[in-house]
C-alpha positions as CSV (number, residue, x, y, z in Angstrom):
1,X,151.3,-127.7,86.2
2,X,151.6,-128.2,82.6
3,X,154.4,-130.6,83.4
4,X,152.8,-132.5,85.5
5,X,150.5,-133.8,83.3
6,X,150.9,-136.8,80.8
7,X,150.9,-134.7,77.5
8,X,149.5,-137.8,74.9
9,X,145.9,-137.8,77.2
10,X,145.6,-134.0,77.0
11,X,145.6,-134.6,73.7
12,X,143.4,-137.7,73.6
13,X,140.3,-135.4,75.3
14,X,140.7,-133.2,72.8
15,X,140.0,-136.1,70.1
16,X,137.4,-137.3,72.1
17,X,135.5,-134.5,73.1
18,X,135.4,-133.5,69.3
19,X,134.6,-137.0,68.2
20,X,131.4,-137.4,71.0
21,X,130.1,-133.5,69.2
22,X,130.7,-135.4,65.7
23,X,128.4,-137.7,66.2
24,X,126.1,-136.0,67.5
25,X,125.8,-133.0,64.6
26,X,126.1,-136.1,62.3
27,X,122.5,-137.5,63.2
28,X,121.0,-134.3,62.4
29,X,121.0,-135.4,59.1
30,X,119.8,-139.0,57.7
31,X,122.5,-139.5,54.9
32,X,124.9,-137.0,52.1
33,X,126.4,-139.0,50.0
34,X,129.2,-137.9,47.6
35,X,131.0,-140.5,45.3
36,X,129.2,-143.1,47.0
37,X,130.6,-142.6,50.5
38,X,127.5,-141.7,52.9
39,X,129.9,-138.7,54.9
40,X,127.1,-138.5,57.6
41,X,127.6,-141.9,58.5
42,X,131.2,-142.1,58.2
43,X,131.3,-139.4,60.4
44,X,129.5,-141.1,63.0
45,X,131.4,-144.3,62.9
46,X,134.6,-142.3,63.4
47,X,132.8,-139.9,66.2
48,X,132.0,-143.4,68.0
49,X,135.4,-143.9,69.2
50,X,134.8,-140.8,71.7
51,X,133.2,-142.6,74.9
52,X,135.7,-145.7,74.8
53,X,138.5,-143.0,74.5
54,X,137.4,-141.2,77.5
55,X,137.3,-144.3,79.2
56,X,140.7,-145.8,78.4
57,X,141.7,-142.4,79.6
58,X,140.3,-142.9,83.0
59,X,141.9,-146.8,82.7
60,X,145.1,-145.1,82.5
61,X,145.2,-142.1,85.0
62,X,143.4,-144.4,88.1
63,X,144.1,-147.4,88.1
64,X,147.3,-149.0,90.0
65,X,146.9,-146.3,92.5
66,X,147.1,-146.4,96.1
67,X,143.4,-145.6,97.3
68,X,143.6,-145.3,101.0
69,X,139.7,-146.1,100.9
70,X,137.1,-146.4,99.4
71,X,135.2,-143.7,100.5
72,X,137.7,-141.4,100.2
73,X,138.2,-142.1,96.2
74,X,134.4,-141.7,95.6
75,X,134.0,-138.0,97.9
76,X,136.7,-137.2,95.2
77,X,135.4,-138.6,92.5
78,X,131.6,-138.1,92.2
79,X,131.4,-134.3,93.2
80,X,133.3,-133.3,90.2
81,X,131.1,-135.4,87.6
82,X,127.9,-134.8,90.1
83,X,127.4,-131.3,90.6
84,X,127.9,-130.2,86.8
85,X,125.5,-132.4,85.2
86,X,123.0,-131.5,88.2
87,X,123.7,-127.6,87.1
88,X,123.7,-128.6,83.2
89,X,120.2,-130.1,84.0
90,X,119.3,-127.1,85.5
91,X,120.3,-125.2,82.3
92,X,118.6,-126.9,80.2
93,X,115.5,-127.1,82.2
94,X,115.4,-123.3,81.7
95,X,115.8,-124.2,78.3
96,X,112.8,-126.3,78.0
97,X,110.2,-124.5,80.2
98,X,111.0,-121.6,77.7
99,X,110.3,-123.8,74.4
100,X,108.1,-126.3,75.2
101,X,106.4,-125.2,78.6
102,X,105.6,-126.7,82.1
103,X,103.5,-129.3,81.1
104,X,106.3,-131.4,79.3
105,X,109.3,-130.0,81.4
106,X,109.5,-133.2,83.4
107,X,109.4,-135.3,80.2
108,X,111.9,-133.4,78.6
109,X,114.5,-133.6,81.2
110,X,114.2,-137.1,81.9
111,X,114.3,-138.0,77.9
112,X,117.5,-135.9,77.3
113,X,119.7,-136.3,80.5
114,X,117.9,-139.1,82.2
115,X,117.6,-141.6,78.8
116,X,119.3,-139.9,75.6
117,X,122.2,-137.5,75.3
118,X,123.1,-137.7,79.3
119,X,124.0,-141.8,79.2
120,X,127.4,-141.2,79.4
121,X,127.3,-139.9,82.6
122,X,125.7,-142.7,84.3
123,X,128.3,-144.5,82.9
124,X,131.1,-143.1,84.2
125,X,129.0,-143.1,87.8
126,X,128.9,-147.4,87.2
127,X,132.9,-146.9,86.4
128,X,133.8,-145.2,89.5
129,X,131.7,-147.3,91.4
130,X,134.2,-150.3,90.6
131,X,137.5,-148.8,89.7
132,X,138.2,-149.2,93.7
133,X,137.8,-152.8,93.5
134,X,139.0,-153.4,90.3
135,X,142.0,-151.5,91.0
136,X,143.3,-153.9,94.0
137,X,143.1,-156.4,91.2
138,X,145.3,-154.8,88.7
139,X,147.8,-153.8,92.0
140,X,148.3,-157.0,93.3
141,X,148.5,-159.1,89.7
142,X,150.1,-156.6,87.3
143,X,150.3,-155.6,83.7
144,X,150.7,-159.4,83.0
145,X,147.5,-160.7,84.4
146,X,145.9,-157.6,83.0
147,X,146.1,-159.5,79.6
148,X,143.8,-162.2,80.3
149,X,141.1,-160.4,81.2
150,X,141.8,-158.5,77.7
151,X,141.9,-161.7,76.2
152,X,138.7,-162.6,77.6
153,X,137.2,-159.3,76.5
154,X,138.2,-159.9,72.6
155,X,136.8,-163.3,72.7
156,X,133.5,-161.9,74.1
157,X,132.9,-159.0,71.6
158,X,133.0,-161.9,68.8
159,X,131.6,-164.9,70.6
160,X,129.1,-163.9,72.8
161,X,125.7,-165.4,72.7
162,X,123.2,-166.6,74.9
163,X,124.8,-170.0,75.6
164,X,128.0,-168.3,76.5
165,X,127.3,-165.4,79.1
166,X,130.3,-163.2,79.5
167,X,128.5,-159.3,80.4
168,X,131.5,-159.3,82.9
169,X,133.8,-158.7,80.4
170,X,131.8,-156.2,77.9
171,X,131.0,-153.5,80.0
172,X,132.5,-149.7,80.1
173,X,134.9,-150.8,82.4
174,X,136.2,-153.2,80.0
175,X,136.9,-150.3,77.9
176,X,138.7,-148.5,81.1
177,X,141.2,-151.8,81.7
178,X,142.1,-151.6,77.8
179,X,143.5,-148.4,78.6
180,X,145.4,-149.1,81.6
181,X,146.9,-151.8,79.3
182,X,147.7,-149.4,76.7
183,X,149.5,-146.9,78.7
184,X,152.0,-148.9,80.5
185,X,152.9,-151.7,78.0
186,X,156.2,-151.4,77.0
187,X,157.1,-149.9,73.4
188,X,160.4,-151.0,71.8
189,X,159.6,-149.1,68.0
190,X,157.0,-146.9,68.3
191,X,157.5,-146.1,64.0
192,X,156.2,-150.1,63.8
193,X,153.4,-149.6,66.4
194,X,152.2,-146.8,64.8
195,X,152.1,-148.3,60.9
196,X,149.9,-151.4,63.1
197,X,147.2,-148.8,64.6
198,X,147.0,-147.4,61.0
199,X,146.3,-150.6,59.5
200,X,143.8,-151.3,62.7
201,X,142.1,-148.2,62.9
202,X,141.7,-148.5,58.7
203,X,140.8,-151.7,58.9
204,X,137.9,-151.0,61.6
205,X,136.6,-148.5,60.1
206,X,136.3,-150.0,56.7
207,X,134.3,-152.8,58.7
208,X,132.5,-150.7,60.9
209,X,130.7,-148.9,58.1
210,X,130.2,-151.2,55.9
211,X,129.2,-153.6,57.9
212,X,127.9,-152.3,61.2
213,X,125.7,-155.0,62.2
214,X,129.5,-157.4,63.1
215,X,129.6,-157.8,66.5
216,X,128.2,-158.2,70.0
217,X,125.8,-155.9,69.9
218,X,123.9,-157.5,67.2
219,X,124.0,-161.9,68.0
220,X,123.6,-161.6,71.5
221,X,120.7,-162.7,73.3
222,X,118.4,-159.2,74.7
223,X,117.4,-161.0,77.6
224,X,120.6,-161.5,78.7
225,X,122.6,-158.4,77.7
226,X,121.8,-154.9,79.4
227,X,121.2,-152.8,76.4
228,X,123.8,-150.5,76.2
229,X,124.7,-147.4,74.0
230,X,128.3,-148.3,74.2
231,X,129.4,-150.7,71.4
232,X,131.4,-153.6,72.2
233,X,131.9,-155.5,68.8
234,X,135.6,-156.2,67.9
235,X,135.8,-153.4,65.7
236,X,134.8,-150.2,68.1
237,X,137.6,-151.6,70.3
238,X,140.2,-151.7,67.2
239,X,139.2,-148.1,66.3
240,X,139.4,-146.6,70.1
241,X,142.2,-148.8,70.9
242,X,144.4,-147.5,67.8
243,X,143.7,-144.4,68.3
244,X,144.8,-144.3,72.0
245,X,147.9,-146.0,70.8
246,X,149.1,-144.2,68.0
247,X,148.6,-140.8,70.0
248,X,150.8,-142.4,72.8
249,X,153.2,-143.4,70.1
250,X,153.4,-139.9,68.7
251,X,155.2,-138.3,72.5
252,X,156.6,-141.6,73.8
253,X,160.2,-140.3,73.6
254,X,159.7,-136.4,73.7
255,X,159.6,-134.5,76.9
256,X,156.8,-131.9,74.7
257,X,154.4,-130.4,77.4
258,X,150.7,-129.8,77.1
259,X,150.2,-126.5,75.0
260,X,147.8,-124.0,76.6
261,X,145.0,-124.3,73.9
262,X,145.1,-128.2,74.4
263,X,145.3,-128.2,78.5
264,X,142.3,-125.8,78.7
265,X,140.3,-127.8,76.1
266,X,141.7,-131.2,78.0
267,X,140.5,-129.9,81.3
268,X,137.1,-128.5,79.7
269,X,135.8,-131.8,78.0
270,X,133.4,-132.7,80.6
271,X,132.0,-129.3,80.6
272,X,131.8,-129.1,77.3
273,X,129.7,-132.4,77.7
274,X,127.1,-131.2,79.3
275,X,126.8,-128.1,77.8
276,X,127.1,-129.5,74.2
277,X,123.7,-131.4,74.6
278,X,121.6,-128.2,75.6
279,X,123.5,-126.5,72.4
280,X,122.6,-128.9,70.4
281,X,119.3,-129.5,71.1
282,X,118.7,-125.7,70.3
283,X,120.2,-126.5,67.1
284,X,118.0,-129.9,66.2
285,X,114.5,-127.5,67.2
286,X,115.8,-125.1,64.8
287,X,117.2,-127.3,62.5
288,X,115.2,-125.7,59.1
289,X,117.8,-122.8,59.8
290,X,120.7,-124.7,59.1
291,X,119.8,-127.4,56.4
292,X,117.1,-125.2,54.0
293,X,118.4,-126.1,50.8
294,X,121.4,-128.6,51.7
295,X,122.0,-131.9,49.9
296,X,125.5,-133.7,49.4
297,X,128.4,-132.2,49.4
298,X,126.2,-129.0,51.2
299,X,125.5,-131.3,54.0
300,X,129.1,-132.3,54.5
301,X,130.1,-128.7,54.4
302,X,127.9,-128.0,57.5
303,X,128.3,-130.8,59.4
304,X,131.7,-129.9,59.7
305,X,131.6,-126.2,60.3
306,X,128.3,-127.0,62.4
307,X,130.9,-129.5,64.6
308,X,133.6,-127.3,64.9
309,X,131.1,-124.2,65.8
310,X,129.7,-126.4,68.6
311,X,133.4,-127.5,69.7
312,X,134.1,-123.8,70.3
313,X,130.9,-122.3,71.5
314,X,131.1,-125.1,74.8
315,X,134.9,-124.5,75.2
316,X,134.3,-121.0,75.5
317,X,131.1,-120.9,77.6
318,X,132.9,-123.9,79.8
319,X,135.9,-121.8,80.3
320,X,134.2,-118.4,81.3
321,X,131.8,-120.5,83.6
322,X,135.4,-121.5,85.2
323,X,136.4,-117.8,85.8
324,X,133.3,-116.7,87.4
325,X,133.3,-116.9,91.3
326,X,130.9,-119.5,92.8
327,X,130.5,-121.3,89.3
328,X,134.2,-122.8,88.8
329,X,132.6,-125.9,90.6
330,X,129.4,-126.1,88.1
331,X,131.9,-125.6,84.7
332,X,132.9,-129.1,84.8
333,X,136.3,-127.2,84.1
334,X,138.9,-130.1,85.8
């Protein structure tokens, strides 16, 4: 089994899943600087690149496939994204009725899985929706043709404003093409290509925190553009795209295997998902607990233990969910 699966996007859930728990420990806290660097929000620019990660994934495992039809890629598809978040929802329901009772259980739910933390997975439902249609596209026209839509994507994360509508092009499924791109564009010196996504990914970054406001998200017009979570400035794209890149770089021409820790963590993500926003919404209620007394460098110390703590509490619950009869199907183990 292990070699049947492409090693370098094992590896990328890993980096994602841990980047989408980042950012969500890091807004526990408002700001800890040290040596003038604010680490809360430097950790969530870098936890940003999560989402557009998992998406280039998807890009790159279905797309140029051979989809019989249409209906049979979404009775595939949709269970297995479906049934865990309805169970997850479930969970945490449990969870609320405990803490804040009946009367706001409805409110609760809806603000946390229906509005807040659970975006992602509507998401991924407006993803899967297209990725049949879109995928005749990228079949019949190829890896060449793929490039002007790419094209057209850049030019929209700078240009776009209201006298120049492109929302076609800066969607998730934008996001989802760039990684179709990504994984079957030929390499001749991976060494090179990987100095490039250093400079990219550095460069990004710099911008992205300094100046977060760069970007579509900020000059175009709100009556035009469907809010969105997902950023689509210039610079998220630079960050998840060398990221993607420079971990395909790393295996291009090895014949390594997924290790066991990484393939079980890989095929856990999506359960550790959904179980990371019940988790940490236990930790936010309780929050006094975990920050009496922190400031600085205190902060930074917790944010990353508190990360790495969540990262392994929903691997392990996601993983025994997986072994227990009748509930492999609710894990969102994949």
């Amino acid at each position: 089994m292990n070699q049947q699966r492409i090693k370098y996007l094992d590896d990328l859930r890993v980096i994602g899943i841990f980047a989408i728990i980042l950012v969500h420990v890091a807004s526990l806290w408002v700001t800890s600087t040290i040596v003038g660097v604010d680490w809360q929000k430097l950790a969530s620019t870098i936890g940003n690149i999560g989402v557009p990660i998992f998406l280039m994934i998807s890009g790159a495992l279905l797309l140029n496939k051979n989809y019989p039809t249409v209906s049979g890629f979404y009775k595939k598809r949709f269970p297995r994204i479906t049934i865990p978040f309805i169970f997850w929802i479930i969970i945490y329901g449990i969870y609320s009725l405990h803490t804040t009772g009946i009367s706001n259980l409805s409110y609760d739910i809806a603000n946390t899985f229906l509005n807040n933390l659970g975006w992602y997975f509507y998401l991924i439902v407006g993803v899967y929706l297209a990725i049949p249609f879109i995928n005749e596209f990228i079949r019949n026209r190829g890896l060449n043709e793929v490039r002007y839509f790419i094209i057209i994507f850049i030019l929209a994360s700078v240009f776009y404003t209201a006298y120049l509508d492109l929302r076609f092009f800066i969607g998730g499924l934008s996001y989802v093409i760039v990684g179709y791109y990504l994984a079957n564009v030929k390499i001749k010196s991976p060494k090179k290509v990987m100095a490039g996504t250093v400079l990219l990914f550095l460069i990004s970054l710099f911008v992205s925190y300094q100046m977060p406001e760069i970007g579509v998200y900020e000059f175009n017009n709100p009556n035009l553009y469907l809010d969105s979570y997902l950023d689509f400035s210039i610079f998220r794209l630079g960050l998840g795209a060398s990221v993607f890149l420079f971990v395909r770089c790393l295996f291009l021409n090895t014949a390594t295997t997924t290790g066991k820790l990484t393939l079980s963590i890989s095929k856990a993500s999506y359960g550790m998902y959904l179980s990371h926003i019940t988790l940490f919404l236990f930790i936010r209620n309780h929050l006094s607990i975990f920050t009496a007394g922190a400031s600085g460098f205190g902060i930074v110390i917790r944010l990353v233990l508190m990360t790495i703590g969540v990262f392994l509490i929903t691997w392990i619950v996601t993983v025994i969910l997986s072994k227990i009869p009748y509930l492999k199907e609710f894990s969102g183990y994949h």
